[in-house]
C-alpha positions, -999 to 999 in steps of 0.1 A, spaced: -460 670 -293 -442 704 -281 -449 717 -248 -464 752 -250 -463 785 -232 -491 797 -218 -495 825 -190 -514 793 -166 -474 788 -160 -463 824 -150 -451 824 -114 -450 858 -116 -416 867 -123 -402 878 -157 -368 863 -149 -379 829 -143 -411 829 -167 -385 837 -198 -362 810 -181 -387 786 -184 -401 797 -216 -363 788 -227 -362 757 -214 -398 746 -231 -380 759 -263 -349 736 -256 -368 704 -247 -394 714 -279 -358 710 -298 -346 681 -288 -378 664 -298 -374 676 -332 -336 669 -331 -346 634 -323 -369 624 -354 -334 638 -378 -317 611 -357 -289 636 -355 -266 624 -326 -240 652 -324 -270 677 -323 -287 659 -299 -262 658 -273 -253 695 -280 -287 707 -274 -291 683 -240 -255 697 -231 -274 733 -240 -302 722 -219 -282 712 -187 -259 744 -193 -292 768 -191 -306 744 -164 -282 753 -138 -278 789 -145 -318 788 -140 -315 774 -110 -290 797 -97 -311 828 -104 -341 810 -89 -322 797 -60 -313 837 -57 -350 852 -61 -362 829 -35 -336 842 -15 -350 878 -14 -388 866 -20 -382 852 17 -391 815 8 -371 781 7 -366 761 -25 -384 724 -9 -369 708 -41 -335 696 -46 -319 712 -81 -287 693 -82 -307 658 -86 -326 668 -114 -292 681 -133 -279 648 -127 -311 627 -131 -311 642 -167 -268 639 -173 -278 600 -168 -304 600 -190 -282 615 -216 -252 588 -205 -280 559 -213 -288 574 -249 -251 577 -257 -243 540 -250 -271 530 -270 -247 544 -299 -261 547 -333 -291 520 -330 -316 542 -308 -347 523 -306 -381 539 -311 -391 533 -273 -356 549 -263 -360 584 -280 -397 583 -273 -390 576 -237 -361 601 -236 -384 625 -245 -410 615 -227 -388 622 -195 -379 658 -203 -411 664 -204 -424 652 -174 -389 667 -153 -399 702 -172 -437 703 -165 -432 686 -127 -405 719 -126 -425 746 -137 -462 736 -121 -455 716 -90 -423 726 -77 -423 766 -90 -459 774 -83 -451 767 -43 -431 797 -48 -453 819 -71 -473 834 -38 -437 846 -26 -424 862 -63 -458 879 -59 -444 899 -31 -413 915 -54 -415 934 -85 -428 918 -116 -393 926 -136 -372 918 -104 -337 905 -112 -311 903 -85 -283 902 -108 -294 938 -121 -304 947 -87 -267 946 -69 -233 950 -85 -217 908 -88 -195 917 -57 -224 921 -32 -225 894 -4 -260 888 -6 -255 866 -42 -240 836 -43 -206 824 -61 -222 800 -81 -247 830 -94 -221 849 -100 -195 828 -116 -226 816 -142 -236 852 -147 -204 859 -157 -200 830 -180 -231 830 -191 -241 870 -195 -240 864 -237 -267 839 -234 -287 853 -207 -294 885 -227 -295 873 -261 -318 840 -252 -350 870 -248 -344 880 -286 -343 840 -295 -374 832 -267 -393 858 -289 -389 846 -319 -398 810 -315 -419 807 -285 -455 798 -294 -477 820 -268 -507 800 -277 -527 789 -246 -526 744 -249 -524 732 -217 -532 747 -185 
């Protein structure tokens, strides 16, 4: 069953709302990728996925930054923590199991929903405090001290995608209020 949208998610900024709304989007493919038992599309959406994974934790790693708070989550686990889950599937080889894909997908899930309500909402009362659209990226020019290299290598590399992944996120995100 796809994970869906609703505004009960919003921590109050654009930039990681339409970040997550992405990631929902990714995970909601690979669920469907999984019943075409397509292996080379699988493992290019979860290598999608952890691609769009870090650069979301960079910019949210940033914004807390200038909200004033500190992440109390670890990102670089998680990035891992799904790269082994991916490892597992791909040594299964071609004879996936029911209980595997259901359990792989079970697990995405969970790691995106524990993201977005538990360990984001601690955060939301401080992304209160900036602007609604704020972006730091747009805010200072790339060479500014205040943003880290990591931001700004993945801003660089990943500027086509940031800006084209609203005009995708618009077209296939179902706003429809099902969980809350």
């Amino acid at each position: 069953m796809p994970i869906m949208w609703t505004e009960h998610l919003s921590v109050k900024s654009d930039v990681i709302d339409k970040d997550h709304q992405y990631l929902i989007r990714i995970v909601n493919e690979i669920e469907q990728i999984i019943s075409t038992r397509s292996h080379a599309d699988l493992f290019e959406a979860v290598d999608s996925l952890i691609e769009f994974t870090e650069l979301h934790f960079a910019r949210e790693e940033e914004i807390s930054l200038f909200a004033g708070c500190h992440l109390h989550h670890s990102h670089i686990p998680q990035i891992n923590h799904i790269n082994t889950r991916k490892q597992m599937l791909m040594e299964i080889g071609d004879d996936w199991s029911k209980d595997a894909v259901d359990s792989f997908v079970i697990f995405l899930m969970d790691w995106l929903a524990v993201h977005i309500i538990i360990e984001d909402m601690q955060m939301k009362p401080a992304f209160e405090k900036l602007p609604l659209d704020f972006n730091p990226i747009q805010l200072l020019p790339l060479k500014d001290s205040k943003i880290s290299s990591p931001l700004k290598a993945l801003a660089r590399k990943n500027n086509e995608v940031v800006m084209s992944s609203e005009d995708r996120m618009s077209d296939s995100i179902n706003l429809a209020p099902t969980f809350a």
